[in-house]
Structures are given as C-alpha cells and as structure tokens.
C-alpha positions in Angstrom: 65.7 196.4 107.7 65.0 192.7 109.1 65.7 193.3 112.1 63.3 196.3 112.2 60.7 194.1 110.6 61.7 191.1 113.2 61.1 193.6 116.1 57.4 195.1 114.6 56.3 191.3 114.6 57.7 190.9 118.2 55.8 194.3 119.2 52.6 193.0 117.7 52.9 189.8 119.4 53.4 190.7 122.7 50.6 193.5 122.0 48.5 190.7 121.0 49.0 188.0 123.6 48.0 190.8 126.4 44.6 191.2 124.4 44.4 187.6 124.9 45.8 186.3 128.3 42.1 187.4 130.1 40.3 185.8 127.4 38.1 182.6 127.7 38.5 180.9 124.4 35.3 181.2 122.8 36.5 185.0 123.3 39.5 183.9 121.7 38.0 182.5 118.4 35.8 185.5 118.0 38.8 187.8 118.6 40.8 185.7 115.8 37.6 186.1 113.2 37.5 189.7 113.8 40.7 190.3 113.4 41.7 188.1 110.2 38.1 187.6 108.9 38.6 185.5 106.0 42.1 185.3 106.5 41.1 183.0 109.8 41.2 179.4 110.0 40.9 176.5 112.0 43.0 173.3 111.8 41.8 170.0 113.3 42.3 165.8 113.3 38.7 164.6 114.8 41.1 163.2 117.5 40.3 162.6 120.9 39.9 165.9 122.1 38.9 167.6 118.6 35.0 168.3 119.4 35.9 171.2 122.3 37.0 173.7 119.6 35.1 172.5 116.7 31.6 172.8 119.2 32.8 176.1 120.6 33.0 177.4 116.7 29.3 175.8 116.1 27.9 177.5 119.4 29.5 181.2 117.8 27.5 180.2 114.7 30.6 180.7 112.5 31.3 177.2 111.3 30.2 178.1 108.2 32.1 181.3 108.3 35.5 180.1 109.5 37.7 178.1 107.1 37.8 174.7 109.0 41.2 172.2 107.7 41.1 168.7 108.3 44.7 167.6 107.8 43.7 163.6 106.3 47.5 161.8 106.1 45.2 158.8 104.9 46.2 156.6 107.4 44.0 157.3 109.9 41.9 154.7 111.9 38.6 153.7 110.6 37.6 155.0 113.9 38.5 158.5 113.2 37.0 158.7 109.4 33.5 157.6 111.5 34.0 160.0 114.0 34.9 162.7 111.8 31.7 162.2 109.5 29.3 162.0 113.2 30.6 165.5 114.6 30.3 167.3 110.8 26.9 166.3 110.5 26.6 167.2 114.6 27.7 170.2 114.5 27.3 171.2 110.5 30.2 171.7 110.0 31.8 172.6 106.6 35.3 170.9 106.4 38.0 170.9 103.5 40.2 168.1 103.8 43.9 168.6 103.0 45.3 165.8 101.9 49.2 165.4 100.4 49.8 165.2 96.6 50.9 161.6 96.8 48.7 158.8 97.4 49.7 156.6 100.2 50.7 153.8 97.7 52.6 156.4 95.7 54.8 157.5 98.6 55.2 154.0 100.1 56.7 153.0 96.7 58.7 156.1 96.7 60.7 156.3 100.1 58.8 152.8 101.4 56.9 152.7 104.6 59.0 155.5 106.5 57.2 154.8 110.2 58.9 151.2 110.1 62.3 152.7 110.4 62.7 154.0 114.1 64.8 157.1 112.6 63.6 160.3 113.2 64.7 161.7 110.0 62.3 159.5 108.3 59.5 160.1 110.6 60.0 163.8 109.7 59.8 162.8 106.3 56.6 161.7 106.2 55.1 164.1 108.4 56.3 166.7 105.5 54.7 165.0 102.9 51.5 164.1 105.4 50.5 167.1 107.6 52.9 170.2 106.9 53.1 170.6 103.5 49.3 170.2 102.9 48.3 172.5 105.4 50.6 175.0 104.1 49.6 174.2 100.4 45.2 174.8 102.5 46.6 178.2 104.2 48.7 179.7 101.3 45.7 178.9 99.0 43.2 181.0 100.7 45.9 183.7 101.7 45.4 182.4 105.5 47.6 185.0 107.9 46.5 183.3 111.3 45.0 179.8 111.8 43.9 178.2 115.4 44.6 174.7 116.5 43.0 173.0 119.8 46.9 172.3 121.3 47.4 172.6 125.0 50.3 173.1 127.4 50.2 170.2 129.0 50.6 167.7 125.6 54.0 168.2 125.2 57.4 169.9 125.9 57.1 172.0 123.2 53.5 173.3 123.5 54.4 173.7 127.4 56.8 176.7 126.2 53.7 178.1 123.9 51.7 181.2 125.0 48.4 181.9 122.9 49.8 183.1 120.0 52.5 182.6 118.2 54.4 182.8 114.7 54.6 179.1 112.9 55.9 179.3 109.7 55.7 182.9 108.8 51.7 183.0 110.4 50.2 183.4 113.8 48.8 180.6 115.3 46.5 181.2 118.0 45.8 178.1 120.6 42.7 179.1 122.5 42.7 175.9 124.3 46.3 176.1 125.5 46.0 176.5 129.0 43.1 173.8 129.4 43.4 170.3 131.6 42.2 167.1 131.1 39.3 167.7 133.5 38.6 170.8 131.4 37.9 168.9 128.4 36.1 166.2 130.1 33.5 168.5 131.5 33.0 170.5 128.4 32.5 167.5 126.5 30.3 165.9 129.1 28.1 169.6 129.8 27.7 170.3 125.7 26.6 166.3 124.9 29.8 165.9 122.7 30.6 162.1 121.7 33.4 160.7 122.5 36.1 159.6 120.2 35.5 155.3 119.4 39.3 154.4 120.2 38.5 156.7 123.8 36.7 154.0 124.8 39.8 151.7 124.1 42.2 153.3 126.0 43.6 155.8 124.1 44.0 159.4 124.9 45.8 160.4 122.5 45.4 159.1 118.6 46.6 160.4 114.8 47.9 157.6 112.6 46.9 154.1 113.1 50.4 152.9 112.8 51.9 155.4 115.1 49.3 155.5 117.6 48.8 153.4 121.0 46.5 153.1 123.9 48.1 154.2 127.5 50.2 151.7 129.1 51.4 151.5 132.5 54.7 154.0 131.4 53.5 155.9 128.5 50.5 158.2 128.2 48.6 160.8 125.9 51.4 162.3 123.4 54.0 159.7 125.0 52.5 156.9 122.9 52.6 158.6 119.6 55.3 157.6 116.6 57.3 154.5 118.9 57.8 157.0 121.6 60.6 158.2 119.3 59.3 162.0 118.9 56.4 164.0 120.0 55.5 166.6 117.5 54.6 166.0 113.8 55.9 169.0 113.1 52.9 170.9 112.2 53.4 173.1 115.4 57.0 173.8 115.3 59.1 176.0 113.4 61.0 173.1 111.1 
C-alpha cells in the first residue's frame, strides 16, 4: 500500500514538472494558484533577492489572494525589518509573520546562544525552533498542500539537484525562480523599479540572520558566507 501511494506521488510529480518545465514563472505562480487555490502559499525573508517573486505576485494582482509567510527568526538585521515594511507598503502586500513559540531571550536561556558553537547539530537546532517549525506550524494551520519559495539552482548544492517542484515535508514546493541567474534578477529588479536590499549596498549578496550573515570576501560568496561557512541550508528546503 505505501509503496503504491509512494509511486502515485512520483507519477504526479513527474506529470507536474512537464506542465512546468516551458513555463516562465509568473506562469508558474498562476499555475500553483489554480491548482491549490487557497491551499497555495508563498514563503519569503525580504532578503536580497526577495522583491522578484513577491513583485511578480503583485503584477498577477493576487497578493491579496495568495497566503504570503514571512518566516521572522527575530534576529534579523535592522536592515531587513526596514526593507520588509518598504516593499509591503510597495507592493501592498498582505504578510503573516511566522515567528517561533519562544522568544529569543526564552531560547537563549534554554539551550544558550546555539550560533556561537561552530557545531552543526546546534545550528540545526536553532533553525528548528526558528524557520521550520514555524512555517510548518503557518502551512499546517491553513491546510497549505503546496507553498512556493524564490530558491534558485545556482544558491547551493542542494537547490542545484532541485527541479521545479518537489515534495518537502509531505508538501509540494514549487520554485518558480529556480533556473534564474544573477543577471536575471538584476535586470528584473532594475526593469520593474524594485529597491534594493540596504545591506546590498554593503556587500552582501546573500543575508538571513545578523549573526550568521557576511558580506562577500575575496573566497566566500552568496550562500558561502552564511552560518561560519559551516552549512548552507537552514533546513527549511530539505527533507530533515
């Protein structure tokens, strides 16, 4: 029987990823409301590269349509919490912070600050109590069966193996960005007026945390100078 289930999801996958491969991504979006309606989301940081798929939703007029999850660990920069408030009121958006059910302080006392460590197994900690468990708390509140996230191929080794949609955590998760460069971004934000990110400015290309985040250096770059170099992924895109 689960391996009959197992196989259906498979065959629905693969049926759905050729609907997609031809697909620009504002197709992509639509084709993701259609199909899940209410039971389609969108996930973003109001990082560097956040505006693309947050504009692209505004420009289909369904930002107030869409269920749109801002993951807050509550250690962002200062920078982001600005940036964030500039593009809702840009683009009115309507945004539901996820947050995790312990304060910063509350953890911190707990299991202490788990980023000072170096060890992996406490970095995964904390992205648990962060960024997964929130957003899975969000999607399992408003029954969400596929949610879409602005990841491309070219961040890190594990988005590299991604196609457009795939099964995290028992949902689909549709990346209609994924096959987008650098220069693709660039242009779209420079064509559609988008602003850029403050910490942009200051070097960084790629930015979450403000203790686990770093402008490019002369050997490290984009997702390279995230959490001490010591992982890539937060976890919120991998099956943990």
């Amino acid at each position: 029987m689960i391996e009959k289930i197992h196989k259906d999801i498979q065959t629905k996958l693969g049926k759905h990823n050729q609907e997609l491969v031809n697909m620009n991504p504002q197709e992509m979006i639509s084709w993701g409301y259609e199909k899940f309606d209410n039971q389609f989301a969108i996930t973003t940081s109001f990082g560097i590269q956040s505006s693309v798929l947050l504009d692209m939703v505004s420009k289909l007029y369904l930002q107030k349509k869409i269920k749109i999850f801002w993951i807050d660990t509550g250690y962002l920069p200062p920078e982001t919490y600005h940036y964030a408030e500039k593009l809702i009121d840009n683009l009115s958006l309507e945004v539901e912070v996820l947050q995790s059910e312990l304060s910063p302080a509350r953890m911190e006392a707990k299991y202490g600050k788990l980023w000072e460590t170096n060890k992996e197994s406490d970095l995964d900690k904390y992205h648990e109590l962060r960024k997964i468990r929130p957003l899975e708390i969000g999607l399992e509140k408003y029954n969400i069966s596929c949610w879409a996230s602005g990841v491309r191929s070219s961040q890190t080794d594990n988005r590299n193996k991604m196609k457009f949609l795939d099964i995290i955590r028992k949902r689909f998760s549709l990346r209609p960005l994924l096959n987008w460069t650098n220069k693709d971004i660039f242009y779209y934000m420079e064509e559609n007026n988008l602003p850029a990110h403050p910490l942009f400015i200051k070097g960084y290309s790629s930015v979450g945390d403000w203790h686990s985040s770093s402008p490019d250096g002369i050997e490290t770059k984009g997702r390279d100078t995230r959490f001490g170099g010591i992982k890539q992924e937060c976890g919120i895109h991998t099956n943990n």
